[in-house]
N, C-alpha and C positions, 0 to 999 in steps of 0.2 A: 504493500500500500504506500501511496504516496504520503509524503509528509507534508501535515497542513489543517483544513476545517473538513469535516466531514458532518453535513445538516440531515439528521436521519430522524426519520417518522417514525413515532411508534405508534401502538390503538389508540384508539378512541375510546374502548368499552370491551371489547371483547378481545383477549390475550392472541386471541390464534392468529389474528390482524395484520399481525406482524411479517414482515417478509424477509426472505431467508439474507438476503443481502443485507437488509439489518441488523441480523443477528452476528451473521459474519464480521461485519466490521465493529460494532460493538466489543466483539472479541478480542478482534484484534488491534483495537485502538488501546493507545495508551494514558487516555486521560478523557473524561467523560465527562462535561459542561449540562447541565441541570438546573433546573426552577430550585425544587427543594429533593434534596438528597434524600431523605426517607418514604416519598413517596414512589422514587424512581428504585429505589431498593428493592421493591416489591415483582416492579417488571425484571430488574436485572435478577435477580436471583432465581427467577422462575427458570431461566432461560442460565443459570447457572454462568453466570456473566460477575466477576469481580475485577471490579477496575479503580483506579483512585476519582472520587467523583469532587467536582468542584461545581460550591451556588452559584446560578445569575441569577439575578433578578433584577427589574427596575431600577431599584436606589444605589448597587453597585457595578452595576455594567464595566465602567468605566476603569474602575478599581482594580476589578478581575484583567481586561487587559493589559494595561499597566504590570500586574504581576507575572502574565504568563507569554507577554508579547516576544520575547527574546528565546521560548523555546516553541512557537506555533507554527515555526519551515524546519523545526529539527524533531519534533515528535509529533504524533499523530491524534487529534483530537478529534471529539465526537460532541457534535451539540446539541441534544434533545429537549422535549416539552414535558410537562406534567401527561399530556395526552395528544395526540394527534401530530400533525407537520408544524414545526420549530417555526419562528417570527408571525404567527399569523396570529395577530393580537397576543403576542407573548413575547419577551424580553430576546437579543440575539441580532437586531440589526446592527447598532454601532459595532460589536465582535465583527459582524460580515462586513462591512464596510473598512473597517481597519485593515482584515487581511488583503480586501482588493485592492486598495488604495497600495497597499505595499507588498504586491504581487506575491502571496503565500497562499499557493492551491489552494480553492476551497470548490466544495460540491456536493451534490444533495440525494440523500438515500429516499427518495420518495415512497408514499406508502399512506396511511389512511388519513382524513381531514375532513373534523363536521361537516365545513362550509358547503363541502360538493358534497356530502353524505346526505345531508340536509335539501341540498335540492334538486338531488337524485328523487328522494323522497315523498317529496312534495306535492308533486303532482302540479304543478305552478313551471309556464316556458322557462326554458334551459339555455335560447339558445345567446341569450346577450343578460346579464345581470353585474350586480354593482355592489363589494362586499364593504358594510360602512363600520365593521369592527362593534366595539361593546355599544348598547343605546345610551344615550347622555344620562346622568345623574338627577337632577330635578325635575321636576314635573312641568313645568313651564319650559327646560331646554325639551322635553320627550313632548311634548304639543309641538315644539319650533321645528321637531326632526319631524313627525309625519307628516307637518304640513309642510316640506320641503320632498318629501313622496309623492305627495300629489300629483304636480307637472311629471314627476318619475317616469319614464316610458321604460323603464327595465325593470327586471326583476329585482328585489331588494333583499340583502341577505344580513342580520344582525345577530349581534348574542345579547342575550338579557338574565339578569341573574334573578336570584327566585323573589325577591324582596321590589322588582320592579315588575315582575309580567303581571300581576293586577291592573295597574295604574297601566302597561302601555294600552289590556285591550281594550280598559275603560277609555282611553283616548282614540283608539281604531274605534270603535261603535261611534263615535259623534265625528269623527273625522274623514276616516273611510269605510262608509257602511257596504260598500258594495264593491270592495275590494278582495277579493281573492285571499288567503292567506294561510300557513301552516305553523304550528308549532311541534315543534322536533324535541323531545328527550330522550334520555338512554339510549342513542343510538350505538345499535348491534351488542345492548346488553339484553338479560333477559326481560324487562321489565320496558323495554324498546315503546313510546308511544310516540304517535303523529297525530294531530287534530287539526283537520282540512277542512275549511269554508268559510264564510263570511262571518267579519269579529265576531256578531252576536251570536252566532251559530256557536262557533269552535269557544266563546266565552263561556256558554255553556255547559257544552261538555266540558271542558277543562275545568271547573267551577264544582261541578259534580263531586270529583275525587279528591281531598286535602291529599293525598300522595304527591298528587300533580304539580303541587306549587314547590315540591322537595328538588334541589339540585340547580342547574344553570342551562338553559334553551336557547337553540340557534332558531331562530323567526326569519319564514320567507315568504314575503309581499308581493303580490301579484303586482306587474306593472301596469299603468295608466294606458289602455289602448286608444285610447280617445285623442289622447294628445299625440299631435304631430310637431314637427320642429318647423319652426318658421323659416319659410325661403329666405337668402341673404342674396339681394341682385349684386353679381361682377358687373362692373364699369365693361361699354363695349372698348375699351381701350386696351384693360386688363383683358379680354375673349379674345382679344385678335392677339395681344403677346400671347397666350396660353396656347392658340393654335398652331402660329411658327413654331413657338416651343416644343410640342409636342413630333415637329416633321424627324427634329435631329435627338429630344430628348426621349427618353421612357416617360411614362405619367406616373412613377413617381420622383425623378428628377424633377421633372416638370413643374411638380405640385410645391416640392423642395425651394425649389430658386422662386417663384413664385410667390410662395409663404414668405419669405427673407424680404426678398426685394419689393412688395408692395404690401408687408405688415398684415396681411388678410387672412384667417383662420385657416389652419388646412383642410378640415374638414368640409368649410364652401370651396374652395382652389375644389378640392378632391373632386365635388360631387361637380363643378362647372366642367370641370379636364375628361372625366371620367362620358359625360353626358356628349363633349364637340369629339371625342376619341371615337364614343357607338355612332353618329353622326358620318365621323369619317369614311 
């Protein structure tokens, strides 16, 4: 194995999750990066896995580098989560960004994650969504977040902890009554639940069981189909550059020198180039 970061996914919920490649390098790494060392004791041991484990978390990120930066291109580290794939709302970007910044291999043992577990799930389009991390903390920020779904035209993927999903569906019923939506728990444990449909529906059932409210839920929000994005007209000045452009460039050079040279979003460049290209 190379020497360097090694970002390896572990379960979600269910031990078997696990893929062999993770175990492998687990193995054979020599130093194991961690949320909290006693809860990862439990997966390494399973798996008969003893290695030196070092915390990250939030408040020391910075600290930990500092102390292991001069051995991270000569021994072999491994950076895992309490559950699921490493940096996804969890501590371990500034670690990845230090080593790329100062070119010490790093790379990713892929393998299970709520997010996409959640909207596999769900039964809510798959094929464009938008993941907005944990829901905000007050009640007046978690009003400012749905009503920022609205206009949403994509699908909407959050985690909410147990102490907030009251308050967000009490705000989904008066906000988006007729919005689509799931709530995900225990995924791929035995006690695995989804509640699929409109807030007042799925607030129901989920309201039924005091179980329900136990533990932490990835929430996925149907997107806004109604809304469409507003046309941006291109200057015919900018259509007739984009055309030459397009004789000698690719469209997406095209879109590239374009975006630069007259400051205009690319996503309009894209859709004007993309529209005189089927034309041509």
């Amino acid at each position: 194995m190379k020497k360097g970061l090694y970002i390896v996914a572990t379960p979600i919920g269910n031990m078997g999750d696990i893929s062999f490649r993770a175990i492998e390098t687990l193995k054979n790494t020599d130093f194991i990066i961690c949320e909290n060392p006693k809860h990862s004791l439990k997966l390494l041991s399973k798996f008969d896995i003893k290695k030196k484990l070092i915390a990250l978390h939030d408040h020391n990120e910075q600290i930990v580098i500092e102390e292991i930066k001069e051995k991270l291109n000569k021994k072999v580290f491994s950076l895992i989560s309490d559950a699921g794939s490493p940096l996804i709302s969890d501590p371990g970007y500034k670690l990845v960004r230090f080593c790329i910044q100062n070119d010490i291999y790093v790379t990713v043992v892929p393998g299970a994650s709520s997010v996409t577990s959640a909207l596999q799930i769900s039964s809510i389009p798959t094929d464009k969504y938008i993941f907005y991390g944990f829901l905000p903390k007050s009640k007046n920020s978690i009003v400012e977040f749905i009503e920022l779904l609205k206009k949403n035209n994509l699908t909407s993927i959050f985690f909410v902890s147990s102490h907030k999903i009251l308050s967000l569906l009490d705000v989904m019923m008066i906000k988006l009554p007729k919005r689509k939506m799931a709530i995900c728990k225990e995924m791929t444990k035995i006690n695995e639940k989804v509640f699929v449909g409109f807030p007042a529906v799925v607030s129901e059932k989920f309201k039924n069981d005091k179980k329900n409210k136990l533990g932490e839920f990835v929430i996925v929000v149907e997107g806004n189909k109604s809304f469409k994005e507003k046309n941006v007209n291109i200057h015919p000045l900018i259509e007739d550059i984009i055309k030459k452009l397009l004789r000698k460039f690719s469209l997406t050079d095209t879109v590239e020198i374009v975006h630069k040279i007259g400051n205009i979003g690319k996503k309009e460049v894209y859709k004007k180039a993309l529209e005189l290209q089927n034309e041509k």
